[in-house]
C-alpha positions as CSV (number, residue, x, y, z in Angstrom):
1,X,-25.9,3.7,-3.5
2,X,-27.9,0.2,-3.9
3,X,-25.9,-2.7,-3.0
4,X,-24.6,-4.2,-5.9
5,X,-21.8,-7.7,-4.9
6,X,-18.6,-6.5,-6.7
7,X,-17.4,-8.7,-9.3
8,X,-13.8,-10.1,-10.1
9,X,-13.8,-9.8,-13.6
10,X,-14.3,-5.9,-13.0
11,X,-10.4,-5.6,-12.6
12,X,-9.4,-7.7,-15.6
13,X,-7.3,-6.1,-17.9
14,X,-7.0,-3.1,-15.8
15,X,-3.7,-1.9,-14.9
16,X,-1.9,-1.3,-11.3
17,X,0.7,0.6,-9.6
18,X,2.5,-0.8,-6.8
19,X,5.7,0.6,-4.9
20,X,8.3,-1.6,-4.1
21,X,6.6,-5.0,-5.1
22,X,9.0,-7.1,-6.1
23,X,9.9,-8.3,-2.8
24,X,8.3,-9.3,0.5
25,X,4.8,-8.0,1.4
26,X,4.4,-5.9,-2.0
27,X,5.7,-9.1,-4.0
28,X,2.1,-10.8,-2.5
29,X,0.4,-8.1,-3.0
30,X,2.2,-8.2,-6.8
31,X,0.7,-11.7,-7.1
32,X,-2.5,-11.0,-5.9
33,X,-3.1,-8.3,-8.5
34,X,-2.0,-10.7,-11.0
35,X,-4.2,-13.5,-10.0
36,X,-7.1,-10.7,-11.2
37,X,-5.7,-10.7,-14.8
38,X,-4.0,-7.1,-13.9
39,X,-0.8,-5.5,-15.5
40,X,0.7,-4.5,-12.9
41,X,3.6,-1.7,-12.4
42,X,6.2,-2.1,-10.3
43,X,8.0,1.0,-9.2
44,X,11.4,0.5,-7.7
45,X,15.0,2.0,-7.7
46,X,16.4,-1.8,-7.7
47,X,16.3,-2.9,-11.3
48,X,19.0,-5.5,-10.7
49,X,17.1,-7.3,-8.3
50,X,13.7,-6.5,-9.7
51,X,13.9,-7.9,-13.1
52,X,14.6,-11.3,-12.2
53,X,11.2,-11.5,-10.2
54,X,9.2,-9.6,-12.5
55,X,10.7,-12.4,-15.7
56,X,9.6,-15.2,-13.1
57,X,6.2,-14.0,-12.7
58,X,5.9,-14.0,-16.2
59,X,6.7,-16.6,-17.0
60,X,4.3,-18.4,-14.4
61,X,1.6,-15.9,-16.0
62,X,1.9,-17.6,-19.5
63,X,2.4,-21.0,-18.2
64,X,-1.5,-20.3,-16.6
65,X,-2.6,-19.2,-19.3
66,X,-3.4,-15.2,-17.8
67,X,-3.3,-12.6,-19.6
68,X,-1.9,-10.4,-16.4
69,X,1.9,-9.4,-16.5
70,X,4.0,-7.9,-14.5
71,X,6.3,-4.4,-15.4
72,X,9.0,-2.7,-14.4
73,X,8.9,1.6,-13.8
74,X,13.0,1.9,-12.4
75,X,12.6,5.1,-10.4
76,X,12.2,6.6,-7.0
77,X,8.9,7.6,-5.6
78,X,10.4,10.4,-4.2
79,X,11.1,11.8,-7.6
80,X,8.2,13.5,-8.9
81,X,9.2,12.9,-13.1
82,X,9.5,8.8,-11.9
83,X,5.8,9.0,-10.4
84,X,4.8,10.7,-13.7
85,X,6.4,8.0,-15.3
86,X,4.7,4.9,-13.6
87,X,0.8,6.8,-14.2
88,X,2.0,6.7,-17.8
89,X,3.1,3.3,-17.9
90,X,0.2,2.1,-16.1
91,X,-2.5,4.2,-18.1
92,X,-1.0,3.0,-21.6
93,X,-1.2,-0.5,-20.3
94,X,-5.2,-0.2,-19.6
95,X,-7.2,1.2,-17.2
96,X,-5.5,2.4,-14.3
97,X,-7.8,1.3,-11.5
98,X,-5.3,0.7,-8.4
99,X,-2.6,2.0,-6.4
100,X,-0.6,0.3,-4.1
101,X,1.7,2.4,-1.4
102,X,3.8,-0.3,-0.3
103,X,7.6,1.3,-0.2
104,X,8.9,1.8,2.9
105,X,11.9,3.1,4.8
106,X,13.3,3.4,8.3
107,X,15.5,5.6,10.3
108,X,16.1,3.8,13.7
109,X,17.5,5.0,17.0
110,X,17.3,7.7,19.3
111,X,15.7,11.2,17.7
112,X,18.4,13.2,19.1
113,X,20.7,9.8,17.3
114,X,19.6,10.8,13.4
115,X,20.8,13.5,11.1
116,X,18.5,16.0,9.4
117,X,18.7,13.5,6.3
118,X,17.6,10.2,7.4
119,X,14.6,12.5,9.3
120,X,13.6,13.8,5.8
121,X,14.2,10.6,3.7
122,X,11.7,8.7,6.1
123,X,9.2,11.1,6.2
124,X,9.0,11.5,2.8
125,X,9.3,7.8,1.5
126,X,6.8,6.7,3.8
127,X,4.3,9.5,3.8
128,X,5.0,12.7,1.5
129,X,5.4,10.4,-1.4
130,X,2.7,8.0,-1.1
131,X,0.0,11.3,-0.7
132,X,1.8,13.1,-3.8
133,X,0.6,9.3,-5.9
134,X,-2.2,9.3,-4.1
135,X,-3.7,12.6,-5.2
136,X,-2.4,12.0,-8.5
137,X,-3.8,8.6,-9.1
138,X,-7.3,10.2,-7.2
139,X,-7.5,12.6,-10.5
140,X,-7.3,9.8,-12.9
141,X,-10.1,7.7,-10.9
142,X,-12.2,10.4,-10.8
143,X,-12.7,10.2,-14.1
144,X,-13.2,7.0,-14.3
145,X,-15.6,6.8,-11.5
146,X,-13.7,3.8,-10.2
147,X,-10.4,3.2,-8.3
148,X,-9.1,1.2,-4.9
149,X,-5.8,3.0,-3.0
150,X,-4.6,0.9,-0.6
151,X,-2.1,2.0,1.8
152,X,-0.1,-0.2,3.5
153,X,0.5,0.4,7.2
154,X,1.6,-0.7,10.6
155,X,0.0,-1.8,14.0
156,X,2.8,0.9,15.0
157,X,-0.1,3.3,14.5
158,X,-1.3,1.3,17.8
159,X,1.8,1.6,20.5
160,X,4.9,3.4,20.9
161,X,8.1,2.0,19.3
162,X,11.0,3.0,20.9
163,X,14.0,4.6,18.5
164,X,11.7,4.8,15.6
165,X,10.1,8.1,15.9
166,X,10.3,9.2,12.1
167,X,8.8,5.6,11.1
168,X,6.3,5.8,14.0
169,X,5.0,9.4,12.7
170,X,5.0,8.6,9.7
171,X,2.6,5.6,9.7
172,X,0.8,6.9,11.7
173,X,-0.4,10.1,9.8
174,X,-0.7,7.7,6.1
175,X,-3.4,6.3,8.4
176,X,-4.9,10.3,8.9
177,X,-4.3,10.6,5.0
178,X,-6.0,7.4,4.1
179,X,-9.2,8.6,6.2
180,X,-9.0,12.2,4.2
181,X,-8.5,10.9,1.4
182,X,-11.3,8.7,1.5
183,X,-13.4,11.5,2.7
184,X,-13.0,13.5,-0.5
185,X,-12.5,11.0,-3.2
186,X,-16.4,10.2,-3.1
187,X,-17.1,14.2,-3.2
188,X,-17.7,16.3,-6.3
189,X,-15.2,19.0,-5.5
190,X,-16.3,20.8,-8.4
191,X,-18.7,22.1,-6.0
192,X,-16.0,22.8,-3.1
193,X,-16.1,26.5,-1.1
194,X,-15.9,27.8,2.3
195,X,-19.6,26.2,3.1
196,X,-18.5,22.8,2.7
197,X,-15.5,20.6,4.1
198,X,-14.8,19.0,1.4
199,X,-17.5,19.4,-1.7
200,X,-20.5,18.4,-0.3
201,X,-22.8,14.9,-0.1
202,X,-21.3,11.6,-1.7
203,X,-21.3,11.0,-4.9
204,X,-23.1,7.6,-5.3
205,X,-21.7,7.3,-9.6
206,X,-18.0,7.5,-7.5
207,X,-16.6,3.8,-7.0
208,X,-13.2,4.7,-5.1
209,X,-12.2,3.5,-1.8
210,X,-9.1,4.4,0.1
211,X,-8.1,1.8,2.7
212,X,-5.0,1.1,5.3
213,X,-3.8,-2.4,5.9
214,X,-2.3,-2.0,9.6
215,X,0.0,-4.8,9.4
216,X,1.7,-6.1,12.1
217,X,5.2,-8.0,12.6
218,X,5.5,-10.4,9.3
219,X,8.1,-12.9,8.0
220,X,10.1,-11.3,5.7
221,X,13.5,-11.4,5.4
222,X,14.7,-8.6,7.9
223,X,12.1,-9.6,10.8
224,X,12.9,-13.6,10.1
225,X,16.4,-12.5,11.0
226,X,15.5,-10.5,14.0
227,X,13.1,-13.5,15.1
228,X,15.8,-15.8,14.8
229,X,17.7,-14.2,17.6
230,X,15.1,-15.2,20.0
231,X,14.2,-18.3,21.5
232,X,10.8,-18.1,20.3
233,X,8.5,-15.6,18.2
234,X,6.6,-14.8,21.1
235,X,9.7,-13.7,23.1
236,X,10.6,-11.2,20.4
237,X,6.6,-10.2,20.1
238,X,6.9,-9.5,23.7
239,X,10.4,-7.1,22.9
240,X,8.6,-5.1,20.2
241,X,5.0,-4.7,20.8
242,X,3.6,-4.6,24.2
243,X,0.4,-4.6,23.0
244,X,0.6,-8.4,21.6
245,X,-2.3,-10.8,21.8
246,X,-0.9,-13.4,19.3
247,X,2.5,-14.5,20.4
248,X,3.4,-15.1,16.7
249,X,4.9,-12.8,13.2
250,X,2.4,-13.4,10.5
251,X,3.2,-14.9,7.5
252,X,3.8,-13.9,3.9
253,X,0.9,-16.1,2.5
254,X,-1.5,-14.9,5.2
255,X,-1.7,-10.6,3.0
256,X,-3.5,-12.0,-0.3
257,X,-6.9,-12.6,1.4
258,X,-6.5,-9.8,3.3
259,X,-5.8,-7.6,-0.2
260,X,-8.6,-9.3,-1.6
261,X,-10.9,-8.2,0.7
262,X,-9.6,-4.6,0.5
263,X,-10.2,-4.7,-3.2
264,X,-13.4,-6.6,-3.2
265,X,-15.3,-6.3,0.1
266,X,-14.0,-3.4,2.4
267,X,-15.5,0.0,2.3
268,X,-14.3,3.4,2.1
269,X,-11.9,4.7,4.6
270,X,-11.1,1.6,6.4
271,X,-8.5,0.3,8.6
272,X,-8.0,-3.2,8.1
273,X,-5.9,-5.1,10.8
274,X,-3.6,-7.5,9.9
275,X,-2.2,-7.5,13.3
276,X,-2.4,-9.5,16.8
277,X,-1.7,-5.6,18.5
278,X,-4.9,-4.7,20.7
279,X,-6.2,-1.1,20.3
């Protein structure tokens, strides 16, 4: 493929799917999207919550003159019929060109500790669900020859984290999917048998790229709280990650260049660290 600097304007007017951005980390990655002129989907069970943000964003959108809005898809990503729903929403609003797997879950404590049901719920939130969009949202950027998937991760990938075994796993093989994934969505699988791994050479025409943001410990709400216990951030670094070279949580503001990159810059199959864990 000859090197060709990717342009800006390429995702204006295109549409987005995010999980769970209304809030936190996917409510950055929300404005991000929007600074490119996207309309973006936000899928999430919490309309009550939701709406106000999305109306707010909005409303800053037409007061700077963008053409990007923000909307609502009230559903579960566990719930095949309310993923059907968000492609939809997104493909009728333009060209659906990127998918954000931000929704996440946790069951904490002990394995022996958690019921079969908070097992299942975190394994398929965090991982069964975001493969099921992924292969979905693959089909639809196939044909368009273009598409960025973006998974967001954990620098859990990079240490053990005691009495969090279903989250642990389950970051930790997104990461494995995101490098598959990646693998065949610049492959004509047209051509797929036993000879080949997955459908042969690259196909150059294919602009898709499937990336994992391994984020570490960041400011929202629920870690603020937990760092607030502490006498300092680099105390409670110390209690969860062993593996800490910064001494600090990141902040909110500190994901948009780090999407940007993933959208613009990054190639295919990446992980991207957001994260003061060493490897």
């Amino acid at each position: 493929m000859t090197y060709q600097p990717f342009d800006p304007a390429a995702l204006h007017g295109k549409s987005a799917i995010i999980t769970g951005g209304y809030r936190g980390i996917g409510l950055q990655v929300t404005k991000t999207l929007m600074d490119y002129g996207m309309q973006v989907v936000i899928m999430c069970r919490n309309s009550a919550d939701a709406l106000p943000v999305i109306e707010a964003l909005n409303v800053t959108a037409v007061e700077n003159r963008s053409e990007s809005r923000a909307h609502l898809a009230i559903g579960s990503v566990n719930d095949a019929s309310d993923r059907q729903a968000a492609l939809a929403t997104a493909e009728a609003l333009g060209q659906y060109a990127v998918l954000v797997n931000n929704a996440g879950t946790g069951a904490f404590g002990a394995l022996e500790s958690l019921d079969d049901d908070q097992i299942y719920d975190t394994l398929t939130t965090n991982l069964i669900s975001p493969m099921q969009l992924i292969a979905a949202s693959a089909r639809v950027f196939r044909g368009h020859e273009f598409g960025r998937i973006i998974n967001i991760g954990s620098d859990v990938v990079s240490y053990n984290l005691a009495n969090a075994a279903p989250y642990v796993c389950s970051k930790i093989a997104l990461q494995k999917i995101t490098e598959l994934a990646a693998y065949e969505v610049t492959r004509d699988l047209s051509e797929f048998n036993g000879a080949y791994v997955a459908g042969g050479p690259v196909n150059t025409d294919l602009d898709i790229r499937v990336n994992f943001l391994r984020l570490g410990a960041t400011a929202t709400e629920m870690i603020q709280s937990s760092v607030d216990q502490f006498s300092s951030e680099a105390d409670y670094m110390e209690m969860i990650n062993p593996k800490d070279t910064l001494g600090r949580v990141f902040r909110l503001d500190e994901i948009k260049p780090v999407i940007r990159y993933m959208l613009e810059v990054a190639n295919n199959g990446q992980v991207i660290p957001l994260s003061g864990a060493a490897n």
